[in-house]
Kinemage of the C-alpha trace (Angstrom):
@kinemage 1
@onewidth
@group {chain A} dominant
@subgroup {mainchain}
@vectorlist {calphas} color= white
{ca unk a 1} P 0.000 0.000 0.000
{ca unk a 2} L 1.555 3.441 -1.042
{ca unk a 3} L 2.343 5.945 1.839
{ca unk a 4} L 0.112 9.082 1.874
{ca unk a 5} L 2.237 11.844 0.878
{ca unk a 6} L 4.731 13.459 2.855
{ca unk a 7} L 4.049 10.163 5.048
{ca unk a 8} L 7.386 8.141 5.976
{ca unk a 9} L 7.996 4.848 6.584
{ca unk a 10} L 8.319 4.286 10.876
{ca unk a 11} L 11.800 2.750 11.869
{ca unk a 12} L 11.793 -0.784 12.686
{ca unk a 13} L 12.043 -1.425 16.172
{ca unk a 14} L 15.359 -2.975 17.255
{ca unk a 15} L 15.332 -5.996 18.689
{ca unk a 16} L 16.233 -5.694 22.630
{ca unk a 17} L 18.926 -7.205 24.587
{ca unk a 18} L 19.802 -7.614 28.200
{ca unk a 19} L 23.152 -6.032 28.737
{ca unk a 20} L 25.293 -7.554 32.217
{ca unk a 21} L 28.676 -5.297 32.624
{ca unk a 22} L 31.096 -7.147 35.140
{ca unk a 23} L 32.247 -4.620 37.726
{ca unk a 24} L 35.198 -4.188 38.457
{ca unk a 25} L 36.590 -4.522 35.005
{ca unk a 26} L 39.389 -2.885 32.872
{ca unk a 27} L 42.235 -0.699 34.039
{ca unk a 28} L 44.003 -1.657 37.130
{ca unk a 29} L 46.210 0.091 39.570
{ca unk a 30} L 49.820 -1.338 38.055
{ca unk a 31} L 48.431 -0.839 34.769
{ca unk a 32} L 47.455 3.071 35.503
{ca unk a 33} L 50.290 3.699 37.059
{ca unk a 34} L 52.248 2.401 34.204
{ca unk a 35} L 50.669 4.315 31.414
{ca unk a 36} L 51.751 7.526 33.980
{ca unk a 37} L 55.000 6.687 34.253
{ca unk a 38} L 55.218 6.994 29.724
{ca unk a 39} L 53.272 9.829 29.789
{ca unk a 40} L 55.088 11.439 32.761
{ca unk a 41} L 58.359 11.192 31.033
{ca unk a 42} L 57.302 12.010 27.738
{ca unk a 43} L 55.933 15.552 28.923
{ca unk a 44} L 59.171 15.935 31.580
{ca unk a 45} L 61.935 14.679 29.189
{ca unk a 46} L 60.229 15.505 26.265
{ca unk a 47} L 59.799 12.776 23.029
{ca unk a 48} L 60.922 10.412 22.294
{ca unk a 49} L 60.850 8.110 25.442
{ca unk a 50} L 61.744 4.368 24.984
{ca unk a 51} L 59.649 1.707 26.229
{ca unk a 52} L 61.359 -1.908 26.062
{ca unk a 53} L 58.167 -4.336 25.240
{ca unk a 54} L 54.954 -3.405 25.559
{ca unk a 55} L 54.262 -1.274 28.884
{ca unk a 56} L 50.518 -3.315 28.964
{ca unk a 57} L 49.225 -5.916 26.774
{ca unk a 58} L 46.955 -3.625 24.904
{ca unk a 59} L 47.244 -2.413 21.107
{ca unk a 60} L 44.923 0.495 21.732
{ca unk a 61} L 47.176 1.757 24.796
{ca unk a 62} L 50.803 1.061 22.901
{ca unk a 63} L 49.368 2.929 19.794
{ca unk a 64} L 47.891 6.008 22.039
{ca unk a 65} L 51.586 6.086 23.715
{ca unk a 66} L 53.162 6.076 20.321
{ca unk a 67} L 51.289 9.077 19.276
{ca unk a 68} L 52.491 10.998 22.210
{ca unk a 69} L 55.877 9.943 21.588
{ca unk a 70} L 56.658 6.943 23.435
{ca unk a 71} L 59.410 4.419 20.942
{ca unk a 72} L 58.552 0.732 21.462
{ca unk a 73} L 61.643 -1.762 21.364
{ca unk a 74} L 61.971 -5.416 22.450
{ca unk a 75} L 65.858 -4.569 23.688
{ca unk a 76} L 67.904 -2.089 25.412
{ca unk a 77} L 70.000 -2.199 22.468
{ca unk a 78} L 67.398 -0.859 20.338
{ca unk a 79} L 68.160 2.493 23.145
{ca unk a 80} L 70.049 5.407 22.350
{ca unk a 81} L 72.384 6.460 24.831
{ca unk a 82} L 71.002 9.891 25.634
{ca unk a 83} L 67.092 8.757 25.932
{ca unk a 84} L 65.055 7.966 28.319
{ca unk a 85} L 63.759 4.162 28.858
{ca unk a 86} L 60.717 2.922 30.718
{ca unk a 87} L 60.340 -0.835 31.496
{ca unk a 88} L 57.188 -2.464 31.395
{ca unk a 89} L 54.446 -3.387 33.919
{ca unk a 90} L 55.235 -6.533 33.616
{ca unk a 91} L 58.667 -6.599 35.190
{ca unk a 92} L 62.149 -7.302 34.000
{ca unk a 93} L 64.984 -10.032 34.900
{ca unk a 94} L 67.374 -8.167 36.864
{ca unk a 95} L 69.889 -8.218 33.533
{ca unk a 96} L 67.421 -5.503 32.248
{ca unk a 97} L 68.539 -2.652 35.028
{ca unk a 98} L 71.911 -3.816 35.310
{ca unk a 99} L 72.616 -3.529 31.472
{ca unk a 100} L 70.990 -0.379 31.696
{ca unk a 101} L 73.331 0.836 34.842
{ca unk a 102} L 76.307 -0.197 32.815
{ca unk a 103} L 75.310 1.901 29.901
{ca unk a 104} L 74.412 4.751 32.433
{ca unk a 105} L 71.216 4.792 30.789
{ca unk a 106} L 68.354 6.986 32.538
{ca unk a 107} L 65.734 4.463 33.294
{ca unk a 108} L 61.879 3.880 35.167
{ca unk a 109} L 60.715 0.941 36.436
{ca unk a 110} L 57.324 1.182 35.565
{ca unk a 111} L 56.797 -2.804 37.409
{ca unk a 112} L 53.361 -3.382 38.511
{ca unk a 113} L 54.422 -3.079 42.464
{ca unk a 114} L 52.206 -6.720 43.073
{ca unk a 115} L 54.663 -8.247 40.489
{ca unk a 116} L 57.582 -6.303 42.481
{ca unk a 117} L 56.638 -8.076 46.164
{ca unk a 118} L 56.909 -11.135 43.990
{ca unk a 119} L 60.125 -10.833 42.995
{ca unk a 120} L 60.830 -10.061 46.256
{ca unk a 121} L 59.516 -13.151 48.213
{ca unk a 122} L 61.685 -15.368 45.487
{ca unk a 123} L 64.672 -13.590 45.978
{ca unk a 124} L 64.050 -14.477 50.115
{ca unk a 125} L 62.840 -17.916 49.139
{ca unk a 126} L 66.516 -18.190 47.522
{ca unk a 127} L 68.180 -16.543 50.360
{ca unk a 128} L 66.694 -18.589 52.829
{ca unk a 129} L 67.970 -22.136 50.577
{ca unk a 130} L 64.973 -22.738 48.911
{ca unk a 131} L 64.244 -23.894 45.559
{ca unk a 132} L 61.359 -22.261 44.069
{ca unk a 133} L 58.643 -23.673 42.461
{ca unk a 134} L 57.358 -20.746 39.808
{ca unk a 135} L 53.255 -21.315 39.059
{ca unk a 136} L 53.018 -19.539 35.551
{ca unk a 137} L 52.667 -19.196 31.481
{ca unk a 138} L 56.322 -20.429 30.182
{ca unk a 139} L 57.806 -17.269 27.642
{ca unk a 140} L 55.054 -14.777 29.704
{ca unk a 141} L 56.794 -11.687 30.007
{ca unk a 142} L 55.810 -11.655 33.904
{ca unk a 143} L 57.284 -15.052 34.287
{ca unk a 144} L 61.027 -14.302 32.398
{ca unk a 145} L 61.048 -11.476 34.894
{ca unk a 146} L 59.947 -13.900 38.097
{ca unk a 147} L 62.913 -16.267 36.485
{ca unk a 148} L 65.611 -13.793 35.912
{ca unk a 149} L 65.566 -12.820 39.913
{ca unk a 150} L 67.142 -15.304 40.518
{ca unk a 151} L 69.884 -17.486 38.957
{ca unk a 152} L 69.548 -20.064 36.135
{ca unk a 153} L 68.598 -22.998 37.390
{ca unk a 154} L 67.089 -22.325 41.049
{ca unk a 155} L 63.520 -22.015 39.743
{ca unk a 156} L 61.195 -24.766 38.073
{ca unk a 157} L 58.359 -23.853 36.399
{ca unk a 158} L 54.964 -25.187 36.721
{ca unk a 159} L 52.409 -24.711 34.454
{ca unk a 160} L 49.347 -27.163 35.489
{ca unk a 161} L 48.258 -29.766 38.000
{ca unk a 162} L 50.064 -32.531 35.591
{ca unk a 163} L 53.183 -30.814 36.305
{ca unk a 164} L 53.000 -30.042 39.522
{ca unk a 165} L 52.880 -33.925 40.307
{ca unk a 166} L 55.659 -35.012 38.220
{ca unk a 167} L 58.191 -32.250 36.997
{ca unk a 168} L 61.519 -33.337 38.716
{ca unk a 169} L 62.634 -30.882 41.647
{ca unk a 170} L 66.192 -31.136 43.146
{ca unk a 171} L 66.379 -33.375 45.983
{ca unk a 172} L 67.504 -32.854 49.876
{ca unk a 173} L 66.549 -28.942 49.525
{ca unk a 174} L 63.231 -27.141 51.014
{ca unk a 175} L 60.833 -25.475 48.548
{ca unk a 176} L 58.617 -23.244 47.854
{ca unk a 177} L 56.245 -21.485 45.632
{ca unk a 178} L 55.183 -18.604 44.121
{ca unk a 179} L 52.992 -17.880 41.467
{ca unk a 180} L 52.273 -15.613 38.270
{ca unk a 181} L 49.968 -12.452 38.977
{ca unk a 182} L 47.690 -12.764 36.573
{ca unk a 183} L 46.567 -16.806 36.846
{ca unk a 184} L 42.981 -18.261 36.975
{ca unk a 185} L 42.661 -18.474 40.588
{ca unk a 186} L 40.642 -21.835 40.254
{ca unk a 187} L 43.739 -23.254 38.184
{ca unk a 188} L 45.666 -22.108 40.531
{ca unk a 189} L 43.967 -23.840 43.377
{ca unk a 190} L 44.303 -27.113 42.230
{ca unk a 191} L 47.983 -26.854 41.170
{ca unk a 192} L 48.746 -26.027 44.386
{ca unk a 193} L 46.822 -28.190 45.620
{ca unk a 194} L 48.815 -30.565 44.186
{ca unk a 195} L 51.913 -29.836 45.057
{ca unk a 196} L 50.935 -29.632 48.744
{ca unk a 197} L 49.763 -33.278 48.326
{ca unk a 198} L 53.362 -34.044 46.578
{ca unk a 199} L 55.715 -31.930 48.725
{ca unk a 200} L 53.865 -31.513 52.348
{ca unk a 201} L 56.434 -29.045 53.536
{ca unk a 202} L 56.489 -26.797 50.575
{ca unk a 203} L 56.409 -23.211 51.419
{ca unk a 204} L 53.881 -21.048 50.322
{ca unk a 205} L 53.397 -17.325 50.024
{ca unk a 206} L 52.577 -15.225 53.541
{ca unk a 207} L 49.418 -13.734 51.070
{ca unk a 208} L 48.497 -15.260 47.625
{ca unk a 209} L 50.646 -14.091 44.610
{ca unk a 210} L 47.255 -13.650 42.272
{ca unk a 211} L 46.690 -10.087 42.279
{ca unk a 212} L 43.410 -8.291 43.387
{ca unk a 213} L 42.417 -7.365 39.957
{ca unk a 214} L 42.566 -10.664 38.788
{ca unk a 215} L 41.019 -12.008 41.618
{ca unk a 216} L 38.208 -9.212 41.494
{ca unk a 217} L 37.351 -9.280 37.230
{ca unk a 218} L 36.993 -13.037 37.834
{ca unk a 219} L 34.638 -12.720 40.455
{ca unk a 220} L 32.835 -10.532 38.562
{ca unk a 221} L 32.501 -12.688 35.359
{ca unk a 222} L 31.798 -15.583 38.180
{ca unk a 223} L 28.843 -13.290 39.279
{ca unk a 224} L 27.072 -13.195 35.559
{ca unk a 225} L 28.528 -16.159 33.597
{ca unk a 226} L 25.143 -18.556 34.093
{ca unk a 227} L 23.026 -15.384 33.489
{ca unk a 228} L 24.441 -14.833 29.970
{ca unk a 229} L 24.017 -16.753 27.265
{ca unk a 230} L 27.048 -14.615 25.924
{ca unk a 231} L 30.394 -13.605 27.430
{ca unk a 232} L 32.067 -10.364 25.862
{ca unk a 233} L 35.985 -10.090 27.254
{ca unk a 234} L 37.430 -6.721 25.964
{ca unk a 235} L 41.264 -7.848 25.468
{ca unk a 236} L 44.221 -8.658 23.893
{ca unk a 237} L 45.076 -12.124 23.128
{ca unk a 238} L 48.818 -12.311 24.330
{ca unk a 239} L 47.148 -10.962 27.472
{ca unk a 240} L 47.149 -13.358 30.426
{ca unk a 241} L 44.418 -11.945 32.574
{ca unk a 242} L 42.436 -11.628 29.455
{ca unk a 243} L 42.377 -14.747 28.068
{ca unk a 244} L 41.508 -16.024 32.091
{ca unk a 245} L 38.391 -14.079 31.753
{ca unk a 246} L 36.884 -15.990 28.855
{ca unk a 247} L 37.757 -19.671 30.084
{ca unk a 248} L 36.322 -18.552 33.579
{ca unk a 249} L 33.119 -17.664 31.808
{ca unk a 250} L 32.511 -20.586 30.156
{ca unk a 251} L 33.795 -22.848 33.410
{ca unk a 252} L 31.218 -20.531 35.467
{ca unk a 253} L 28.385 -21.391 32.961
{ca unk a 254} L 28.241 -19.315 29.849
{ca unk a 255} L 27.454 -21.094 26.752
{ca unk a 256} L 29.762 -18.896 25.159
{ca unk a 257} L 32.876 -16.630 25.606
{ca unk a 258} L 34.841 -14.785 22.813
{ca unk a 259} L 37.424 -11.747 22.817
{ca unk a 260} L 37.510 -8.572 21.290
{ca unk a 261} L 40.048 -5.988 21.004
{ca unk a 262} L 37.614 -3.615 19.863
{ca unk a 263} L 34.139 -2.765 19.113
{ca unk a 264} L 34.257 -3.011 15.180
{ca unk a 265} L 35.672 -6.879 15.868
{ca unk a 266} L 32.647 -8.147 17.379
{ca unk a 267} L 30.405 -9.990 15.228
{ca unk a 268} L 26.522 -9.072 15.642
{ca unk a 269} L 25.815 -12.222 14.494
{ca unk a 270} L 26.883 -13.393 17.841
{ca unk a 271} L 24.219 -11.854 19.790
{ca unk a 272} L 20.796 -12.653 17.507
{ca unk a 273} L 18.527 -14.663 19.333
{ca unk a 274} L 20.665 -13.839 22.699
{ca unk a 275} L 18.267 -12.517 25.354
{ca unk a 276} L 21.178 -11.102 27.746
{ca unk a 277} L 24.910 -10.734 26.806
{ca unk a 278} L 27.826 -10.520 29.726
{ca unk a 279} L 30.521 -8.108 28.972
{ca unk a 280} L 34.206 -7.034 30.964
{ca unk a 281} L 37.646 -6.030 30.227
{ca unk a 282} L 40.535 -7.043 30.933
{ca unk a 283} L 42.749 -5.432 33.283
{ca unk a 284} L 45.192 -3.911 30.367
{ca unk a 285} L 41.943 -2.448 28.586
{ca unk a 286} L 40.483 0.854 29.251
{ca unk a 287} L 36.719 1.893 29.482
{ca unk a 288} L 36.813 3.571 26.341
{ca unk a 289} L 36.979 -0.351 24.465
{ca unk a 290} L 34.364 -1.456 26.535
{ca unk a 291} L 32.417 2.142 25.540
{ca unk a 292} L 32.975 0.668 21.473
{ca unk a 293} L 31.642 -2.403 22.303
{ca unk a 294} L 28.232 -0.890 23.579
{ca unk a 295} L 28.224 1.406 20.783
{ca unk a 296} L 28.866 -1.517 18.288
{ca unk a 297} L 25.919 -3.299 19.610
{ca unk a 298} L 23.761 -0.685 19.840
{ca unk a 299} L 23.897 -0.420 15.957
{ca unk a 300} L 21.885 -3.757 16.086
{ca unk a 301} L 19.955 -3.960 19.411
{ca unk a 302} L 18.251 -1.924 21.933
{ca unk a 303} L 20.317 -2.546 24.563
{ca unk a 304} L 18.897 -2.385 28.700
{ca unk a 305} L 22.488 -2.142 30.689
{ca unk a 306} L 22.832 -3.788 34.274
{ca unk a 307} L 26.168 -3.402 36.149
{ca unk a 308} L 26.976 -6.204 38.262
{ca unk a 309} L 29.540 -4.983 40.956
{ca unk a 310} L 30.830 -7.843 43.346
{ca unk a 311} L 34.299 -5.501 44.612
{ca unk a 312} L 34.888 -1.807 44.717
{ca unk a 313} L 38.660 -0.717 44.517
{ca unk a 314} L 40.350 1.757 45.551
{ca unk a 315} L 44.059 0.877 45.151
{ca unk a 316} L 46.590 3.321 43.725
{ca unk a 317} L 50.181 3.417 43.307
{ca unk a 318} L 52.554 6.104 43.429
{ca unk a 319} L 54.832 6.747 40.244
{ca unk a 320} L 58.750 5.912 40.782
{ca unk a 321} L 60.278 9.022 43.048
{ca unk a 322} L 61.878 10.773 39.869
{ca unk a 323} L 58.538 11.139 38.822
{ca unk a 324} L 57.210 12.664 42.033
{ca unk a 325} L 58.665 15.947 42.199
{ca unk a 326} L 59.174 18.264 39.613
{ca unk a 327} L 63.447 18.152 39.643
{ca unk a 328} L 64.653 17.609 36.019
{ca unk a 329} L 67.020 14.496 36.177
C-alpha cells in the first residue's frame, strides 16, 4: 500500500537485549600507574621516550603512547644512549637494570608493584635455601622477569596440575612457591593443591601471589557467567588476565565466551537470538573499548544495561620518586 504523501515509513524497532557489565573490570592500579610513568616522562623529558616491550598488553594503549611519543623496542640495544627508557608493567629479569646501569642509561621501572613483592619473596625464598617452584605461562613476560631474579637454574616452572605432580625438583633442599599475577585463581587452586599433596612441607606465600584485579574481574565474570548466554571479554590475546576471563566464563556457565580488542571486531551475528549478553575487560583495557563495544551493539539492538559490581577498589600506586617531584634528572 503506497504511503500518503509526505508520510514516511516508521523505523523498525530494534530488537532488545539484556546487557550484564562485570564490575570491576578494565584498568588496574599497576596498569594506571604504568601508562603515567610513559606519559610522565614524555611531557618531563620531552619525546621520544623508549619503552622496552609493551608497557601493557593492549594495542589500543601502545598505539595512544606512540602518538604521544613513546618508541617501542623489544631490547635495550634498540636504546640510544642519551634517551630515556621505561620498562614495562610486567617486570624485568634483573639483567634488564643492570645492562641499563652499565650503559648509564636513565631508566623507570614502571613494574606493577604486586609483580615487584613477587620478585621479592623469590629472591628471600633463595636466600633462605629454597628452591622455588614458579606457578606460571612459560615465555610470559611476567614469568622471564619472576625467572631472571634469581639465577639459572634455582627455579622450576609449573604450568598445570600434571606438572606439579611429576616435573623433577632437586632433591635434599626445602621449597617453595610462588605464582604468576595474573593466573585463573581456580587453576591455581588445584595446582597447588597438588603440590601440597606431593611436597607436604612446601612453602607457600605469607598472602596469595594472584593479584586483586585478577582475583576481582573473575569474580565478577563468576557473578554473571550462568546469566548470559554470551560472554564479551574486551582484550588482547597475548594478554594473560584476558584470556583467564573468557575460560572462567565458560567454566562458570556461559554457553559462550569470545574476545575482542575492539568494538568493530565483534560480530553481531553473535548476539541474535541472545536474550542477555555478559561483557568485561581485561585489566590492560580501558573503558573507552568497553564504551565501542556498547556502541557496536547498539547499531543492532536496543540494549537495557545492568552493572553487576561484586568488589569496589580503591588501590593506587605512586609513580617511581623521579617522577614525584618536579626536579629535572
Amino acid at each position: 500500500m503506497d504511503l500518503h504523501p509526505g508520510a514516511t515509513e516508521s523505523p523498525r524497532a530494534l530488537p532488545r537485549l539484556n546487557v550484564l557489565l562485570a564490575g570491576p573490570r578494565g584498568f588496574c592500579a599497576g596498569v594506571d600507574r604504568a601508562i603515567k610513568i610513559v606519559e610522565e616522562a614524555i611531557r618531563r623529558y620531552g619525546a621520544p621516550v623508549y619503552v622496552r616491550h609493551e608497557i601493557v598488553h593492549n594495542r589500543f594503549v601502545v598505539e595512544s603512547l606512540e602518538r604521544q611519543g613513546a618508541v617501542f623496542v623489544e631490547e635495550l640495544g634498540e636504546v640510544p644512549d642519551d634517551a630515556p627508557v621505561v620498562f614495562s608493567a610486567h617486570g624485568v629479569p634483573k639483567s634488564v637494570p643492570a645492562e641499563a646501569g652499565r650503559r648509564k642509561l636513565f631508566y623507570l621501572d614502571a613494574t606493577c608493584p604486586l609483580v615487584s613483592k613477587v620478585h621479592r619473596e623469590a629472591e628471600q625464598h633463595f636466600s633462605r635455601g629454597r628452591h622455588l617452584l614458579l606457578i606460571g605461562h612459560a615465555g610470559h613476560p611476567e614469568v622471564v622477569g619472576t625467572m631472571g631474579q634469581l639465577p639459572e637454574g634455582t627455579v622450576t616452572l609449573i604450568e598445570d596440575a600434571e606438572q606439579a605432580r611429576t616435573v623433577p625438583v632437586p632433591s635434599g633442599r626445602p621449597l617453595a612457591f610462588i605464582t604468576q599475577t595474573t593466573l585463573s585463581v581456580d587453576d591455581t587452586a588445584d595446582i597447588v593443591a597438588a603440590l601440597r599433596e606431593r611436597f607436604p612441607e612446601v612453602h607457600a606465600p605469607a598472602k596469595e601471589d594472584i593479584c586483586y584485579a585478577t582475583t576481582n574481574r573473575q569474580a565478577a565474570v563468576k557473578a554473571i557467567a550462568n546469566r548470559a548466554e554470551l560472554m564479551v571479554v574486551v582484550g588482547a590475546p597475548n594478554s594473560s588476565n584476558s584470556l583467564r576471563l573468557v575460560e572462567v566464563a565458560e567454566r562458570a556457565g556461559c554457553p559462550r565466551a569470545v574476545m575482542v580488542q575492539r568494538g568493530r571486531d565483534l560480530d553481531l551475528a553473535l548476539a541474535q537470538g541472545v536474550s542477555t549478553i555478559g561483557i568485561t575487560a581485561g585489566a590492560s583495557a580501558p573503558e573507552v573499548l568497553v564504551e565501542e563495544v556498547l556502541a557496536r551493539l547498539r547499531e543492532g539492538f536496543e540494549l537495557s544495561i545492568e552493572e553487576v559490581v561484586v568488589a569496589e577498589e580503591t588501590v593506587t600506586f605512586k609513580l617511581p620518586a623521579a617522577l614525584q617531584t618536579e626536579a629535572a634528572r
